[in-house]
C-alpha positions in Angstrom: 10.5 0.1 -11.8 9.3 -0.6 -15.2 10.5 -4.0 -15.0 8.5 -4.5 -12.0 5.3 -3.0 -13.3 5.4 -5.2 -16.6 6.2 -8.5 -14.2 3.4 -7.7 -12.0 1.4 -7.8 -14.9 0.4 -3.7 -15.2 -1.2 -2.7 -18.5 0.7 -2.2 -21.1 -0.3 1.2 -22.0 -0.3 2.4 -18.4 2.9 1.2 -18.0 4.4 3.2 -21.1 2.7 6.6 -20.5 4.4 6.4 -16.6 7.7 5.9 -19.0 7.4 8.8 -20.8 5.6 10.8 -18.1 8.1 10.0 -15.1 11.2 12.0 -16.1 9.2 14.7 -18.0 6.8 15.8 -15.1 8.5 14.9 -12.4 8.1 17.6 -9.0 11.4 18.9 -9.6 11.0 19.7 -13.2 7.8 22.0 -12.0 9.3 23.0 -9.4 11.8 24.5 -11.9 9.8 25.6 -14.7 7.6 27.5 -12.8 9.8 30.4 -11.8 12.1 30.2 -14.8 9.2 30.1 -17.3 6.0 30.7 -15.2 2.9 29.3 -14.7 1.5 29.7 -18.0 3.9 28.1 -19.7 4.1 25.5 -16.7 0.6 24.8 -16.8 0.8 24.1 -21.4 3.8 22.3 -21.0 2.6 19.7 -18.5 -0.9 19.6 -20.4 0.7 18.7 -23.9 3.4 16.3 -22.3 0.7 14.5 -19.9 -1.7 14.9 -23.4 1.0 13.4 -25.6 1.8 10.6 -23.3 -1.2 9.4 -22.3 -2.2 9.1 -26.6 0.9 7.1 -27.0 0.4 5.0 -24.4 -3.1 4.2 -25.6 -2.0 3.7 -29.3 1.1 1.4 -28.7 -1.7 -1.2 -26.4 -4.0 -0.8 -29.6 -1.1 -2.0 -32.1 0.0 -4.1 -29.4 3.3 -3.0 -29.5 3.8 -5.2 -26.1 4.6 -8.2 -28.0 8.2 -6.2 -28.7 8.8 -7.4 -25.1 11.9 -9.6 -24.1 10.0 -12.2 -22.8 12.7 -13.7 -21.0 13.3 -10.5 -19.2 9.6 -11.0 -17.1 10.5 -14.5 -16.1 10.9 -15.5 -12.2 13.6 -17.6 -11.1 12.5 -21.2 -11.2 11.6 -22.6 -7.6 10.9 -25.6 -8.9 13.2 -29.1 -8.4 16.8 -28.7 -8.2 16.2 -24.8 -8.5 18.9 -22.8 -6.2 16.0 -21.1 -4.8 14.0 -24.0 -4.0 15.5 -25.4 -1.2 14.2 -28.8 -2.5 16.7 -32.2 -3.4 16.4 -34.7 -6.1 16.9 -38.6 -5.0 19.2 -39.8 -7.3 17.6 -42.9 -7.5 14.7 -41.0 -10.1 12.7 -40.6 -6.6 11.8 -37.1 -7.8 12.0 -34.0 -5.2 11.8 -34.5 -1.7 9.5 -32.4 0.1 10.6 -28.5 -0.7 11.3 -26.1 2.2 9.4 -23.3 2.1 10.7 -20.0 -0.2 9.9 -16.6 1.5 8.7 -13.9 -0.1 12.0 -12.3 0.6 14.2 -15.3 -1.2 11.7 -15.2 -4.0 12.2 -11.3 -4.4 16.3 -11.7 -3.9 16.7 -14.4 -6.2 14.6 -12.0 -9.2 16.4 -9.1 -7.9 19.8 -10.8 -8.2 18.8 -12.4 -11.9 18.0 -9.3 -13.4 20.6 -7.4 -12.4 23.3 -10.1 -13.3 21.4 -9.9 -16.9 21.5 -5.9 -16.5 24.8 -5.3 -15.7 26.8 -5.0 -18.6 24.4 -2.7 -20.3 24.2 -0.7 -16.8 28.3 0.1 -17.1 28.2 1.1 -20.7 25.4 3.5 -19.9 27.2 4.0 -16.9 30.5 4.9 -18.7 28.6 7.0 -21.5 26.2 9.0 -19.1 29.5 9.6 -16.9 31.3 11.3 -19.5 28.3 13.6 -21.1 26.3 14.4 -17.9 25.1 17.6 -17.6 26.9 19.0 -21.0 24.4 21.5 -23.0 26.0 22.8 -26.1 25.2 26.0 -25.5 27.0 28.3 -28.2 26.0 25.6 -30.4 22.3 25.0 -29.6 22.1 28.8 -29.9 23.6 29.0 -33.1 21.5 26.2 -35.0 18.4 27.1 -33.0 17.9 30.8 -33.6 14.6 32.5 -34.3 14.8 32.8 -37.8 15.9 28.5 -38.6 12.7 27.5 -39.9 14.0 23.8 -38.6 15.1 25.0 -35.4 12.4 22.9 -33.3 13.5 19.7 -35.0 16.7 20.1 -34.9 16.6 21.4 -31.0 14.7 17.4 -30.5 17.4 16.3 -32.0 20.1 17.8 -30.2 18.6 16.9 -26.9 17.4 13.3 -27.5 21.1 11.6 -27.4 22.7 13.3 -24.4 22.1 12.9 -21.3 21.3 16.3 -20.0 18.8 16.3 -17.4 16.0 19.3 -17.4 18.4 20.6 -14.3 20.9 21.0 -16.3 19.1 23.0 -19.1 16.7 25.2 -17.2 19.4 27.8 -15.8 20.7 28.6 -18.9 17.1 29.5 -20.7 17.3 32.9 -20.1 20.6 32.7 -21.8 19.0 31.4 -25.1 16.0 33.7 -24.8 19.0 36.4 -25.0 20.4 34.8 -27.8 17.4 34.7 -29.7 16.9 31.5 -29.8 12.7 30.4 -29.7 10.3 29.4 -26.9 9.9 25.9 -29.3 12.8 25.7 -29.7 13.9 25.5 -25.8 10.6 23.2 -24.9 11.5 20.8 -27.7 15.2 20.6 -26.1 13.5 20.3 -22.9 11.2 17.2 -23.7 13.7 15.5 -26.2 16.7 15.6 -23.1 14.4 15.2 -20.5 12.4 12.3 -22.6 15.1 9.8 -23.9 19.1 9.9 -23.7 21.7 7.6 -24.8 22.4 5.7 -21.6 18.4 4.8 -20.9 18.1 3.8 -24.8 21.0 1.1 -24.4 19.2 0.0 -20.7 16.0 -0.4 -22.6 17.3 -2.4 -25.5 17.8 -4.9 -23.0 14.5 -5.1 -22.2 12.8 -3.9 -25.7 13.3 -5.2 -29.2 14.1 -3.0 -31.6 10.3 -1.9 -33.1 9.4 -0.5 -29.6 12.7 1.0 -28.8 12.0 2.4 -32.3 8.6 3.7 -31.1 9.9 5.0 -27.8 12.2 7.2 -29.5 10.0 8.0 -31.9 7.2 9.2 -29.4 9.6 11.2 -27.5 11.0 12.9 -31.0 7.0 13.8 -31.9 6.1 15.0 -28.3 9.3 17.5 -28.4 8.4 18.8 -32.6 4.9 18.9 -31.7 5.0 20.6 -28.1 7.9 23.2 -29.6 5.4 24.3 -32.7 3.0 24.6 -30.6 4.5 26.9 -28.4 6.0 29.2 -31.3 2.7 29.3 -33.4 -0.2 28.3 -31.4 0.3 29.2 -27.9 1.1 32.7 -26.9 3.4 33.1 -24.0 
């Protein structure tokens, strides 16, 4: 999908804030959060992550952060002469291209469809392979642990957990009663939340096929801040 926003030539900005938007707000995730956390928290969390994403959004257009785009990536097939796709023939006596049969919106879409993916597919097994073998795992004893109530660093380091595995919010959600038990803070769990939810392993090795490194750097980055910023927030500002 976010190859064929940026090919159909959606804003650039727009197009990054439905990146970071689409797995963190998604119907399911409220769905969940509501009767695990209730609507109070529901209602902040959606308002800082929809907040957070619309202001990155806008600030990677305004540095033009677009430019970090694989160019080659957004490129049609050729329907041109001698193209596959074309249908057309070239005299060999330097006649040029006879008369082209018309391409169909369909051939047109299969021939992209088929180019990208040939182009995607390596990177799609490894993150295939990788998300295979660490779906769904939550270091629980662990998280709880380094995460407790009285770690001062216990909201970055909760990002940080959550930012390289692949743990869907899901996954996470049943066992937050568990680390409320535990002790471990209501920052702490959103910033796991928003860092998992936001960016994983497998989607950062799919999107370095499509982004050079300063805006996968960015992306990453973005997600990292929302997660800090949203968890502070929750353990000194808002009271839940």
């Amino acid at each position: 999908m976010l190859v064929g926003l940026l090919k159909a030539r959606a804003g650039f900005g727009p197009t990054m804030t439905f990146l970071f938007t689409s797995p963190l707000l998604n119907p399911i995730v409220i769905a969940l959060f509501i009767p695990v956390l209730g609507l109070k928290v529901t209602l902040w969390y959606a308002g800082l992550a929809l907040t957070a994403s619309l202001l990155a959004g806008y600030l990677l257009q305004l540095f033009r952060f677009d430019r970090f785009i694989k160019a080659e990536m957004l490129e049609s097939q050729p329907s041109g002469c001698g193209s596959k796709s074309s249908g057309s023939s070239c005299s060999s006596d330097g006649g040029g291209c006879s008369t082209p049969a018309p391409v169909s919106v369909w051939q047109k879409a299969w021939a992209d469809s088929w180019s990208l993916f040939k182009s995607m597919f390596p990177y799609m097994v490894i993150a295939m392979l990788i998300g295979a073998f660490v779906h769904g795992f939550v270091p629980a004893d662990f998280f709880a642990e380094v995460a407790s109530a009285d770690n001062p660093a216990a909201v970055p380091v909760a990002a940080l957990i959550g930012i390289p595995l692949y743990m869907r919010v899901t996954a996470i959600m049943p066992l937050v009663g568990s680390f409320l038990a535990k002790g471990v803070s209501m920052g702490a769990i959103i910033a796991l939340v928003i860092g998992s939810g936001g960016a994983s392993l497998p989607e950062v090795i799919l999107l370095r096929r499509l982004f050079y490194w300063p805006l996968l750097a960015a992306f990453l980055a973005v997600i990292f801040s929302m997660a800090v910023i949203g968890g502070f927030a929750f353990d000194h500002i808002i009271v839940v």
